[in-house]
Residue, then its C-alpha position, 0 to 999 in steps of 0.5 A: x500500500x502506497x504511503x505518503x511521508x509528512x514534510x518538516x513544513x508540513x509538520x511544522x504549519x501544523x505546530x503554528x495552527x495549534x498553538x494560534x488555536x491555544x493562544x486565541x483559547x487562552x484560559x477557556x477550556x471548550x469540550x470537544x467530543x470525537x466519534x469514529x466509524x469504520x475501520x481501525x485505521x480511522x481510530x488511529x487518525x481520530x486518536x492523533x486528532x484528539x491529541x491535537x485538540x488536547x495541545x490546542x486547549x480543548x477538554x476531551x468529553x465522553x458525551x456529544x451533548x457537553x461538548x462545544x465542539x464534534x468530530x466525527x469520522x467516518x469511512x470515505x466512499x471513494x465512488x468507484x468499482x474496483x476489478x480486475x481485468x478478468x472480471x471487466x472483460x467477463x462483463x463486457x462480453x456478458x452486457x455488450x455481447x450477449x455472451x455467457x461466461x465459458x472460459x477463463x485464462x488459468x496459470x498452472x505454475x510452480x518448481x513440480x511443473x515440467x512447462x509451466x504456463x498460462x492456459x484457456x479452458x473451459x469452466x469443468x475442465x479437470x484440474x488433473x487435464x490441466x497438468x497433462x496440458x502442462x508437460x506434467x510432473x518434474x517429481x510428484x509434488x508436496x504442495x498444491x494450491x488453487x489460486x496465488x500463493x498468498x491468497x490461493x488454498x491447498x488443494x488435496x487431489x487435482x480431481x476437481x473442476x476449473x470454475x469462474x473463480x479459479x486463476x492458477x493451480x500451484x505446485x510446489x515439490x516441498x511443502x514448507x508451511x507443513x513443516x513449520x511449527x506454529x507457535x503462541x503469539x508474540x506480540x510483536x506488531x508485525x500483522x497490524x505493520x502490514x494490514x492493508x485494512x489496518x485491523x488487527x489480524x493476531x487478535x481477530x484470530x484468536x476470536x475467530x479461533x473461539x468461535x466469538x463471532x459478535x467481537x470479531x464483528x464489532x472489531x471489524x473482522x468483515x474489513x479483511x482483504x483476506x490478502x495473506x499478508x499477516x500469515x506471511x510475515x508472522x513468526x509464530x508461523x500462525x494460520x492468521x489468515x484462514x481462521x480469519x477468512x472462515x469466521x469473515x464467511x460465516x458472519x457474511x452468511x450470517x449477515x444475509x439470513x438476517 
């Protein structure tokens, strides 16, 4: 995810604002009251605001009504539709062409693949047919996963169809994540440091481990990307990712029925 770092100008017309504020307050102690709506990364931009108000002389109130001053937050919509090109091309073919979707374009990869490859198939093409289409095994793989390797899923046999949402087949001779021992977590940040939703991945976890569906909805688990990032770079080596996804599937589900 792209960031932007703050310039010393920058920071520094932000000391000038607050301290104008605060002389132009002088002794007066107004009540400013913030609330925020959305994911955790506007917690945080309210947090930062609060000290802000705080250094300009406001007192913090737990109420609207006391307050003199109200800041809320709020997700912005930015008013688009983001696809992928897969996706555009289906739905040019289906809205301005008439035409059913019948295939898709499938990467069939990985260090267990003789020649690997992109393929057109059609949707029910056998996983297995696939691999005969790609030269076939260098050596019998340990790993085989349906989709990329951060966000795809192991596969257990090839003898499964290629659907609308199928993207690559993955090979691999060794299966590392088999063999890596997973560990209590330690606390170190890493997850939040890389969350492009800014959540919190090791506690979401934990709640999608304990089957607490309501926390993991009010801590904004529905705001995962599912991108695999936080298992990736944990060193606890955690599922993080999977225990996350499943709850995030059951509270969507859930959330229909209602």
């Amino acid at each position: 995810m792209a960031t932007q770092n703050v310039s010393e100008e920058q920071l520094q017309s932000q000391f000038t604002y607050i301290d104008a504020v605060a002389r132009l307050l002088g002794d007066k102690r107004p009540k400013a009251y913030t609330h925020t709506f959305g994911c955790q990364q506007n917690e945080a931009d309210t947090e930062r605001i609060r000290g802000m108000l705080s250094e300009m002389g406001y007192e913090m109130t737990d109420t609207p009504d006391e307050a003199d001053f109200i800041l809320a937050s709020e997700v912005a919509d930015a008013g688009c539709i983001v696809d992928n090109v897969e996706t555009l091309i289906g739905i040019h073919y289906a809205v301005v062409e008439g035409r059913p979707l019948t295939e898709r374009i499938v990467t069939v990869s990985g260090d267990a693949v003789q020649n690997p490859g992109n393929y057109k198939v059609l949707l029910g093409t056998n996983h297995r047919e696939l691999i005969e289409a790609a030269g076939g095994w260098k050596e019998e793989p340990q790993k085989l996963i349906s989709g990329g390797p951060m966000m795809g899923f192991a596969m257990i046999t090839l003898d499964a169809p290629v659907t609308k949402t199928s993207s690559a087949i993955l090979a691999f001779k060794e299966d590392i994540v088999a063999k890596s021992q997973v560990s209590a977590c330690i606390n170190c940040g890493r997850c939040v440091e890389v969350c492009p939703s800014r959540i919190i991945p090791s506690r979401l976890a934990d709640y999608a481990e304990r089957h607490d569906e309501e926390i993991f909805v009010n801590q904004n688990g529905l705001e995962c990307v599912e991108c695999g990032s936080c298992s990736y770079v944990c060193p606890a080596k955690r599922p993080l990712k999977q225990a996350i996804g499943s709850m995030r599937k059951i509270a969507l589900a859930n959330k229909k029925k209602k």
